[in-house]
C-alpha positions in Angstrom: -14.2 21.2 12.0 -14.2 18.3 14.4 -13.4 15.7 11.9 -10.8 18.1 10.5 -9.2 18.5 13.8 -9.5 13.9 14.0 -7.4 13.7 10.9 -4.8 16.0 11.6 -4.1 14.6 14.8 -4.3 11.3 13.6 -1.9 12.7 10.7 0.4 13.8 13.2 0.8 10.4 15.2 1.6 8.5 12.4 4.2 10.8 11.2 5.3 11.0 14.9 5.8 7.0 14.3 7.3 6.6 10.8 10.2 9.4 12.4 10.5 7.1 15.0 10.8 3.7 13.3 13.0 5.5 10.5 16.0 6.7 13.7 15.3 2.6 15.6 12.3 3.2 17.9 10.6 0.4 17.1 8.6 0.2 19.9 7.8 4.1 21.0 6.8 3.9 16.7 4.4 1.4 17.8 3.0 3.1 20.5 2.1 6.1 18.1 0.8 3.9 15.4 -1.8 2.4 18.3 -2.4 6.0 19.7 -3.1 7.1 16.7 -5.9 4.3 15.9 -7.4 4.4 19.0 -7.8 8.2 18.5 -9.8 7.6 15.6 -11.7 4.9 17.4 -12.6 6.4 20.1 -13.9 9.9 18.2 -15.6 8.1 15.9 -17.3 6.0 18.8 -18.2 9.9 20.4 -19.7 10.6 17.2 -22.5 7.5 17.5 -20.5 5.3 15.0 -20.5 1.5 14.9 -18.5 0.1 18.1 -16.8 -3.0 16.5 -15.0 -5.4 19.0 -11.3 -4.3 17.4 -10.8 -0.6 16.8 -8.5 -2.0 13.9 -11.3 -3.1 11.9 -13.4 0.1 12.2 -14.1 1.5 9.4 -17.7 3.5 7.8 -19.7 1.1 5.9 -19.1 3.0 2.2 -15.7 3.7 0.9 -16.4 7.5 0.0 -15.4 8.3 -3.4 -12.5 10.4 -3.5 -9.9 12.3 -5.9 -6.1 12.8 -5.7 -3.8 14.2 -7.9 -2.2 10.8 -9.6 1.2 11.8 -10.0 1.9 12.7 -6.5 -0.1 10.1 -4.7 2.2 7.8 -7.0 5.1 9.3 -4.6 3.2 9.3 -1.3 2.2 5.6 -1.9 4.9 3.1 -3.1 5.7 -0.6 -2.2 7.7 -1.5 0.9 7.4 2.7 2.4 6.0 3.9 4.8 2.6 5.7 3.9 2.6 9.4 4.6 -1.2 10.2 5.9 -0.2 14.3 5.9 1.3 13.8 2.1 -1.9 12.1 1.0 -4.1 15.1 3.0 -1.8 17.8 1.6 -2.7 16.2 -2.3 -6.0 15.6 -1.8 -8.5 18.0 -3.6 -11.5 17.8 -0.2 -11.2 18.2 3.0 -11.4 14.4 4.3 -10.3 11.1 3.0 -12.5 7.7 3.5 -11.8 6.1 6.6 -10.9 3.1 5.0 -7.8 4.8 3.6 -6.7 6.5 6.7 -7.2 3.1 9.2 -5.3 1.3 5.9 -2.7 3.4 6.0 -2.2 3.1 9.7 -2.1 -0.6 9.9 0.0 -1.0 7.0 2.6 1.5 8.8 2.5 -1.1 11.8 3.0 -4.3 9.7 5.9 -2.6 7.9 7.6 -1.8 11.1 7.2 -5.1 12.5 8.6 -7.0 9.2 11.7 -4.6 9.2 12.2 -5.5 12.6 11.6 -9.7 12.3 7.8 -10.0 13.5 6.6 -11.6 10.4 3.5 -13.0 11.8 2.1 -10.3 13.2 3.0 -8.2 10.0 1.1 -10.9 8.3 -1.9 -10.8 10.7 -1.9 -7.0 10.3 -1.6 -6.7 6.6 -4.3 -9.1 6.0 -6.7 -7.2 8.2 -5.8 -3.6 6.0 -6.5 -6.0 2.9 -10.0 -7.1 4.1 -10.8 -3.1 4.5 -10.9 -2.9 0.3 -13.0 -6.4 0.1 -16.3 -6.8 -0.5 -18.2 -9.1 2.1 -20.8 -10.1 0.0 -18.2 -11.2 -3.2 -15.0 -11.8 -1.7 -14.0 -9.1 -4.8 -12.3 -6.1 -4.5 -14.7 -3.3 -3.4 -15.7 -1.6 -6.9 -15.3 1.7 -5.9 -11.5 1.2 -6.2 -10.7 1.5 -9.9 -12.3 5.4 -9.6 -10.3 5.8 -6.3 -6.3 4.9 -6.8 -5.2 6.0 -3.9 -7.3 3.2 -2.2 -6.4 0.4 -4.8 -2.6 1.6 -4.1 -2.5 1.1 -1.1 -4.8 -2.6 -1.3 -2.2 -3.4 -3.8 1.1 -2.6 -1.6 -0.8 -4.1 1.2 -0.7 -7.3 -1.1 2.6 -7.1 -2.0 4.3 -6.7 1.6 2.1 -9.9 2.4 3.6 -11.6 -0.1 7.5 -10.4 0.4 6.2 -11.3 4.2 5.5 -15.0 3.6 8.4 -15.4 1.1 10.6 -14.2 4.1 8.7 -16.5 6.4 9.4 -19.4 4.2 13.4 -18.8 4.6 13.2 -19.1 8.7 15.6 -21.7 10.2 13.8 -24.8 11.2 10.9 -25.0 8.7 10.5 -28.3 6.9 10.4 -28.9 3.5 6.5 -29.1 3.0 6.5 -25.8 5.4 9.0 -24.1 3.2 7.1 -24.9 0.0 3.7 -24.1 1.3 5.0 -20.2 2.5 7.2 -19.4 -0.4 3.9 -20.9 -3.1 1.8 -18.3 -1.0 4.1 -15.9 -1.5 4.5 -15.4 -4.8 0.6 -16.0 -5.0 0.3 -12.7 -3.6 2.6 -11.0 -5.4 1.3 -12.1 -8.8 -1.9 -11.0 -7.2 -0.4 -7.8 -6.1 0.4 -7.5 -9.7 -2.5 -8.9 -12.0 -4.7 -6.5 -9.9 -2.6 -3.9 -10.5 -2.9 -4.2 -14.0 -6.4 -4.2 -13.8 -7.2 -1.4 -11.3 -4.7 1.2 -12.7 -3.8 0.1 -16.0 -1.1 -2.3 -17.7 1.5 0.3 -18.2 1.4 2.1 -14.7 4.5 2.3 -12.9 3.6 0.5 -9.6 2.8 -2.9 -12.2 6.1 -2.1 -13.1 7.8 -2.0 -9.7 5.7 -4.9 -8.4 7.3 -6.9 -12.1 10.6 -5.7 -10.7 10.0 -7.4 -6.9 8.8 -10.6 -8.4 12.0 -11.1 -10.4 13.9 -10.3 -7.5 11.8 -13.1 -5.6 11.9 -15.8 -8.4 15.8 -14.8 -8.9 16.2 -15.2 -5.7 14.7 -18.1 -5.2 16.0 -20.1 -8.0 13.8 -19.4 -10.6 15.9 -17.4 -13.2 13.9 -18.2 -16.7 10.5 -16.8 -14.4 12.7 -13.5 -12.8 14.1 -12.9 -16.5 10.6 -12.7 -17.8 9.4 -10.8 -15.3 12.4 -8.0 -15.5 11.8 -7.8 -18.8 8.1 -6.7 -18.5 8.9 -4.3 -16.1 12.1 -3.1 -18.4 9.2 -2.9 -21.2 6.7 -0.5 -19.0 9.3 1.7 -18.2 11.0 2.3 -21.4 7.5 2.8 -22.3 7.1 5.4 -19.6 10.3 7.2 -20.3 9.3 7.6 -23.8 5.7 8.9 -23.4 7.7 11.7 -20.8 10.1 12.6 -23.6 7.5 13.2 -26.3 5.2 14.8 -23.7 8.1 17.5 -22.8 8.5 18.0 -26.7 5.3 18.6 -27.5 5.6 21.3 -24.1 8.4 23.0 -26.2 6.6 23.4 -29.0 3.9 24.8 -28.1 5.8 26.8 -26.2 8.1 27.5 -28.8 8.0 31.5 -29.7 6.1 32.5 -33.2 8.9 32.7 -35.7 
């Protein structure tokens, strides 16, 4: 009951702080985001768990296995939005979710409001501390309890992708020179084809977020004056979501006909 009690407080303060960053209370959203780490800190200290030096980077030593329902974590966890902790408790199928996710989701929620709001470098500092979370110490690989968890590889993956949109924006600052430029836009798109390539391996080729991370990196690379790279890369998104849009089509007809009354 206690833990139950943890989560939905914690829940509560970082829905408390995405309200609050959505209406321009960037700092009071900050506040929350904090509050609501160093409320699961400081029970999970009560409880006899590890005391690491930064309650950021507490976490349980196992990512527990856990199962969502993969169509509506898909909505709860997309790239560059806010990550509802109460949507992902409300679709999940037990009663707690893995630390890891929660403290993820939390940190990511403070990175994102400091890069809407022009603090790249902590964003970046932040983002690559939820990253670390999903990586394994002892292979510098993801943790391999990710590809039967998407919920945690979505959020490792967006947490990869704001890094990278992070340092591409960091690269266009006034004042950089050109080796500085070059050096934060290659790293960058490093991370977004990383986003991306682990995307396709941790949830499939064809999955939608490949697809909207394909989209972002054209974007970039258009952006940036690579338009052969951006072309190829809308097209491969284009490609996964016609794909998509057919498999829902013939899915819905098959629906009908079975539904279809005997004649």
């Amino acid at each position: 009951m206690r833990d139950y009690i943890c989560i939905d407080r914690v829940a509560y303060l970082n829905e408390l702080a995405i309200h609050l960053d959505f209406h321009g209370y960037h700092e009071d959203a900050l506040s929350s985001f904090n509050d609501a780490l160093h409320f699961l800190w400081t029970f999970n200290t009560s409880k006899g768990g590890v005391n690491h030096d930064h309650q950021e980077t507490y976490v349980h030593e196992h990512l527990v296995n856990l199962i969502f329902d993969e169509s509506k974590a898909l909505e709860s966890i997309a790239i560059e939005q806010a990550i509802s902790i109460r949507d992902l408790l409300a679709n999940h199928r037990q009663t707690t979710l893995g630390e890891e996710i929660i403290v993820a989701s939390l940190i990511y929620n403070t990175a994102l409001s400091h890069f809407r709001h022009g603090s790249s470098r902590k964003a970046e500092e932040l983002l690559n501390t939820a990253i670390n979370l999903f990586i394994d110490d002892s292979s510098s690989d993801s943790k391999p309890e990710l590809p039967v968890c998407p919920t945690s590889a979505k959020i490792f993956l967006v947490s990869i992708h704001l890094l990278g949109m992070v340092q591409v924006s960091r690269s266009r600052e006034n004042g950089l020179i050109l080796d500085e430029h070059s050096s934060l836009l290659a790293r960058g798109i490093e991370s977004l084809l990383t986003a991306c390539s682990s995307a396709k391996s941790l949830l499939g080729p064809d999955h939608q977020m490949v697809a909207s991370l394909l989209s972002s990196i054209g974007h970039v690379l258009s952006s940036e004056g690579f338009p052969n790279e951006a072309s190829v890369a809308f097209e491969e998104a284009s490609k996964i979501f016609l794909k998509q849009a057919l498999d829902i089509g013939t899915s819905k007809a098959e629906e009908n006909i079975q539904c279809a009354p005997a004649a």
